[in-house]
C-alpha positions as CSV (number, residue, x, y, z in Angstrom):
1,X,0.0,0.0,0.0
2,X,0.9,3.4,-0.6
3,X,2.8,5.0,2.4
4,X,1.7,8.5,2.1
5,X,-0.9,9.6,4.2
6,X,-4.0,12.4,3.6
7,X,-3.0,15.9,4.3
8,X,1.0,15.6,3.7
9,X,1.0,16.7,0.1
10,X,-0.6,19.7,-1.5
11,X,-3.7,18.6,-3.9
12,X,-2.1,17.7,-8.0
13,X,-5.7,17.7,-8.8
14,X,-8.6,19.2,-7.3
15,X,-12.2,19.0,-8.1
16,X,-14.2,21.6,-7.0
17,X,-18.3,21.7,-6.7
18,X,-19.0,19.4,-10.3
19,X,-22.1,19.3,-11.8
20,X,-23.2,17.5,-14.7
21,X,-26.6,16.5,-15.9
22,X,-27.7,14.6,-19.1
23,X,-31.2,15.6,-19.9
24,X,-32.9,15.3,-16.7
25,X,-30.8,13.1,-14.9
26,X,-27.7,14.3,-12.6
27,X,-24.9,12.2,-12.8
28,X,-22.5,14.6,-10.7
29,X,-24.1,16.5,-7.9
30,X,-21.6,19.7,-6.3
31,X,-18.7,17.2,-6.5
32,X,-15.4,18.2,-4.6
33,X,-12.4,16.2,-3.6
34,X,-8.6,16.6,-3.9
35,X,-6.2,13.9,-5.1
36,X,-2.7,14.8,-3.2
37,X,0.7,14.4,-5.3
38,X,2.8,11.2,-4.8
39,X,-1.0,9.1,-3.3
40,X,-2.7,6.6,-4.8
41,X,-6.0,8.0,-4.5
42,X,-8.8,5.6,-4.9
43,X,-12.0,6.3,-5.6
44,X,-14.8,3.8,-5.6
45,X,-19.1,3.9,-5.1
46,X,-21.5,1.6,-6.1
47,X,-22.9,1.3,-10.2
48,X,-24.2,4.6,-11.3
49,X,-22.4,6.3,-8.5
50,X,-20.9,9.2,-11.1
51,X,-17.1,8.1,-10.8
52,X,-16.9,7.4,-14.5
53,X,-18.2,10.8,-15.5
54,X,-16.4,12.4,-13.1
55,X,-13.1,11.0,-14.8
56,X,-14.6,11.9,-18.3
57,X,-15.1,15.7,-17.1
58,X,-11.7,16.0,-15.7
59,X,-9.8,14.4,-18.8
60,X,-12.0,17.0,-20.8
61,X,-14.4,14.2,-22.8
62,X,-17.0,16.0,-21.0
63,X,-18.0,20.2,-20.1
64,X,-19.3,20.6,-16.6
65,X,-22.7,22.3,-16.3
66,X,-21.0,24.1,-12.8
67,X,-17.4,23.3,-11.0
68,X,-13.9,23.9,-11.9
69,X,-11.1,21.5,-12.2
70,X,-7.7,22.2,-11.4
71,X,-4.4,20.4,-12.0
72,X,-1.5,22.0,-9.9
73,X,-2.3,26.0,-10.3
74,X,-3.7,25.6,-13.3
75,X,-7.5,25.6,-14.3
76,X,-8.4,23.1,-16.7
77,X,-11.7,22.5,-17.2
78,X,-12.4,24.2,-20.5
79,X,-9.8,22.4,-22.1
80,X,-10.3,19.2,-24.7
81,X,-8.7,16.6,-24.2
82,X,-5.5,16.7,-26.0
83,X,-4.4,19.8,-24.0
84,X,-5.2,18.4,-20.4
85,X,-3.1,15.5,-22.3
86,X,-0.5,17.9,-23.0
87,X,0.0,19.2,-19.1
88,X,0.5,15.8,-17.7
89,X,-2.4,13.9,-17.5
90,X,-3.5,10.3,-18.7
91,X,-6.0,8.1,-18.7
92,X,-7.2,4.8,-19.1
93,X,-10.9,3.3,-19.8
94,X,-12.9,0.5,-18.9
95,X,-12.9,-0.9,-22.2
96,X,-8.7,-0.9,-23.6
97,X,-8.7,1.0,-26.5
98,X,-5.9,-0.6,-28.8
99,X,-4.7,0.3,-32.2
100,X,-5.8,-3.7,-33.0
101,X,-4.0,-3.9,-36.0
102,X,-1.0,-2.8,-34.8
103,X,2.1,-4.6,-33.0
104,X,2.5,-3.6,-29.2
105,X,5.3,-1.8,-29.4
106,X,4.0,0.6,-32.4
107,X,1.1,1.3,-29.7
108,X,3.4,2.7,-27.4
109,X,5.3,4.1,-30.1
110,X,2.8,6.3,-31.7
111,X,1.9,7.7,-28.1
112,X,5.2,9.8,-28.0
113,X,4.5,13.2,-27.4
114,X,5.9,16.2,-29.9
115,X,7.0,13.8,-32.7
116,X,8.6,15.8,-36.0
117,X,8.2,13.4,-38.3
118,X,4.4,13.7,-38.0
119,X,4.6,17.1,-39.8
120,X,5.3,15.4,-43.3
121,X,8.0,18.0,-44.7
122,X,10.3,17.0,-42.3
123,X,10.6,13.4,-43.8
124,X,12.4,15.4,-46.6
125,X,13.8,18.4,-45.1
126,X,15.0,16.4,-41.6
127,X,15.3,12.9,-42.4
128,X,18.0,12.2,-40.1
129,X,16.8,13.9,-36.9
130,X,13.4,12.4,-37.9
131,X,15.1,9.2,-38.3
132,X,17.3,9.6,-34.7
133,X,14.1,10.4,-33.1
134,X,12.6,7.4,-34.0
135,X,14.9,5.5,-32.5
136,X,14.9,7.3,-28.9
137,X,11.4,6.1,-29.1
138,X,11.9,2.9,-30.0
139,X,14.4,2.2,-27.0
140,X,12.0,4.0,-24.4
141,X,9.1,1.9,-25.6
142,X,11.2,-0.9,-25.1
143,X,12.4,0.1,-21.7
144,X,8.2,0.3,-20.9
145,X,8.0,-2.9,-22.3
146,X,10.3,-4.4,-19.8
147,X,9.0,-2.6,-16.9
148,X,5.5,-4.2,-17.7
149,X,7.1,-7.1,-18.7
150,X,5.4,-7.9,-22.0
151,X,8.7,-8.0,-24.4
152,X,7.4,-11.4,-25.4
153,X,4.9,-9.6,-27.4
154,X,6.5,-6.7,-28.7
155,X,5.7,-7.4,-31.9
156,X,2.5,-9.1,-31.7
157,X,-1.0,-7.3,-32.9
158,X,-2.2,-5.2,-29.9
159,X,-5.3,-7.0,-30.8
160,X,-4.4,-10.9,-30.1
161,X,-3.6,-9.9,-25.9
162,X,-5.4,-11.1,-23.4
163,X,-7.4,-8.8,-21.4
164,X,-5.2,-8.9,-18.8
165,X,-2.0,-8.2,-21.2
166,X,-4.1,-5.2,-22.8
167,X,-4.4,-3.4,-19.3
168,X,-0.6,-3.6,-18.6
169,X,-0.5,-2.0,-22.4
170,X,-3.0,1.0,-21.6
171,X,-0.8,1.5,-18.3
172,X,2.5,1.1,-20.1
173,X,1.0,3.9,-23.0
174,X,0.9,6.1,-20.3
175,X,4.7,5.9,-19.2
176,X,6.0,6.9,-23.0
177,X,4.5,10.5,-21.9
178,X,6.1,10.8,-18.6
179,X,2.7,11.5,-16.8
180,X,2.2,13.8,-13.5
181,X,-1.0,11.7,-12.8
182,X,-2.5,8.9,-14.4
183,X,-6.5,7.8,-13.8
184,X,-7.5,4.4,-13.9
185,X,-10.7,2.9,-14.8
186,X,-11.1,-0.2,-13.5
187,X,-7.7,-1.3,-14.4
188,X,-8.6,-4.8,-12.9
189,X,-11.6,-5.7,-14.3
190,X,-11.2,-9.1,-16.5
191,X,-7.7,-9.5,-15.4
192,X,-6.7,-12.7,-13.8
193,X,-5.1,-12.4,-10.3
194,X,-1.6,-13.0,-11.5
195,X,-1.8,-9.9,-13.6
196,X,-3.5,-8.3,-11.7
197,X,-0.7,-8.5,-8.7
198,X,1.9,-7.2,-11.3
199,X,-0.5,-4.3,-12.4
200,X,-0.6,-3.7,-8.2
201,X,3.1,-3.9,-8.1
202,X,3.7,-1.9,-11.0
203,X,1.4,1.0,-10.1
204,X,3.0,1.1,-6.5
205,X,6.8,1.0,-8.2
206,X,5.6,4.2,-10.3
207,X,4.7,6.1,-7.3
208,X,7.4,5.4,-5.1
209,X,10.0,5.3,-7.7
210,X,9.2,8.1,-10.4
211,X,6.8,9.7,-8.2
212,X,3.3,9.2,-11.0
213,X,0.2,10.4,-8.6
214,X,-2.7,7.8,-9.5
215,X,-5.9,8.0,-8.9
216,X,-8.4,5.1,-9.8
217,X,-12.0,3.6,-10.1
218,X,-11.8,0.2,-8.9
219,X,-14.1,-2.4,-7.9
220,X,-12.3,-4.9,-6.7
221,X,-11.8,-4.3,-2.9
222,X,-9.2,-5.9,-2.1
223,X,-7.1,-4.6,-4.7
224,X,-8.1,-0.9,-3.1
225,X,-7.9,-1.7,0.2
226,X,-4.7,-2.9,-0.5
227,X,-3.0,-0.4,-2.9
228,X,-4.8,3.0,-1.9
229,X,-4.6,5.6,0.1
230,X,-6.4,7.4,0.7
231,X,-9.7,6.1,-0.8
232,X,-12.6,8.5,-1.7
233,X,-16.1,6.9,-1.6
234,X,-19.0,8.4,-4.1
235,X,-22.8,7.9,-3.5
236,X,-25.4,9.1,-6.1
237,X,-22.7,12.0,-7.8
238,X,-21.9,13.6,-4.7
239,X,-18.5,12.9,-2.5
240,X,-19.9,10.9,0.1
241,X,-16.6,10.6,2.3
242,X,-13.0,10.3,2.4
243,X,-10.2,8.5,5.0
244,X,-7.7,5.8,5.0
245,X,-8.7,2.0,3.7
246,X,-9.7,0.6,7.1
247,X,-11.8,3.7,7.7
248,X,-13.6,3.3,4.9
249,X,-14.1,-0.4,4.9
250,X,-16.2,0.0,8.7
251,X,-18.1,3.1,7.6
252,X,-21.3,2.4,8.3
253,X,-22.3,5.0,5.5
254,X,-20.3,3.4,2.8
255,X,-22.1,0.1,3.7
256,X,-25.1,1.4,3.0
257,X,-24.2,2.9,0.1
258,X,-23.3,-0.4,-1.4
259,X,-27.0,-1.6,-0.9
260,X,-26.6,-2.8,2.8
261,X,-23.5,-4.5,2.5
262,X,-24.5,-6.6,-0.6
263,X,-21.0,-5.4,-2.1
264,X,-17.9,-7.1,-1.2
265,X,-16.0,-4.3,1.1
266,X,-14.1,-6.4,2.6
């Protein structure tokens, strides 16, 4: 677990009072919380709790109706997503989003931020810088590959992973950008528990070691319980608390908010 504790860093990312509706239906109610820099932050509420659209409005997929988002001093909340992108945050989803059709390590390749060869006159006018580039690439996505250990399939179609293998892609994606914070999205779901103790270890190496702030939806308890801290619970769009894992897990509150305890907490 993650030895930081609340209150001993100042806030990377902070939510203030989020609201967003879709037609008649609020899914994010005056929303606030504050994800401190070096934590793993989890954040975690039953189905239709919010906690996807929340990470849609902060990544800028979505515009809130009221709040503000900040990362660091910064305000982002008006930005798309390429330019919250650009200041340091990533993302995953649910659902990996591959290039299918092509090999692992051109996934990670074509991630690189502030590549010259994708402005087309530089293939003639800078071939060898171009060229040189490419090939710093090449060896940092190979250093990811190594860290998530999936050299084995370096040159395999994104595609033909498993779904645990395509989560330890989406997180090594992330690395080629040198993040300040990555979110999460249920970075377990459908992975066996193998993989998912090397995602565990491998999210915990990245905080501790290059100091990546993470913050993720999860809802596999144990894997929270034993990876986060703090955790933030959410209860129909609204912040419904926030404390260390064992706090959380004997909140009477948050056991009612998973339908009486019908959730696995512990």
């Amino acid at each position: 677990m993650a030895d930081s504790a609340p209150g001993s860093r100042p806030g990377l990312l902070r939510v203030e009072g989020l609201v967003k509706d879709f037609g008649g239906l609020r899914a994010i109610d005056h929303c606030s919380f504050s994800v401190e820099e070096g934590t793993i932050t989890g954040l975690i509420g039953p189905n239709g709790a919010g906690k996807t659209t929340v990470f849609n409005v902060i990544t800028g997929f979505f515009r809130p109706d009221a709040g503000r988002v900040f990362l660091g001093d910064q305000d982002i909340t008006a930005l798309p997503p390429h330019e919250v992108f650009r200041r340091g945050m990533c993302r995953t989803f649910q659902i990996p989003r591959e290039h299918m059709s092509m090999s692992v390590i051109e996934n990670l390749m074509l991630v690189a931020p502030d590549q010259i060869g994708e402005r087309f006159w530089n293939c003639w006018l800078r071939p060898a810088e171009v060229r040189r580039q490419e090939e710093e690439i090449r060896a940092k996505a190979e250093e990811v590959l190594r860290f998530v250990e999936l050299t084995h399939v370096a040159e395999e179609y994104a595609g033909k992973l498993s779904g645990g293998q395509k989560k330890l892609l989406e997180l090594a994606r992330t690395l080629m950008t040198d993040p300040r914070i990555v979110l999460l999205d249920e970075p377990a779901a459908g992975v066996n528990r193998t993989l998912m103790k090397r995602l565990s270890e491998n999210i915990e190496t990245l905080r501790r070691e290059r100091g990546i702030t993470f913050l993720l939806i999860e809802h596999d308890m144990n894997m929270v319980m034993n990876l986060c801290n703090p955790v933030i619970v959410m209860s129909e769009g609204r912040r419904l608390m926030e404390g260390r894992p064992e706090d959380v897990q004997n909140d009477p509150r948050v056991l009612e908010a998973y339908l009486g305890g019908q959730y696995a907490i512990a």
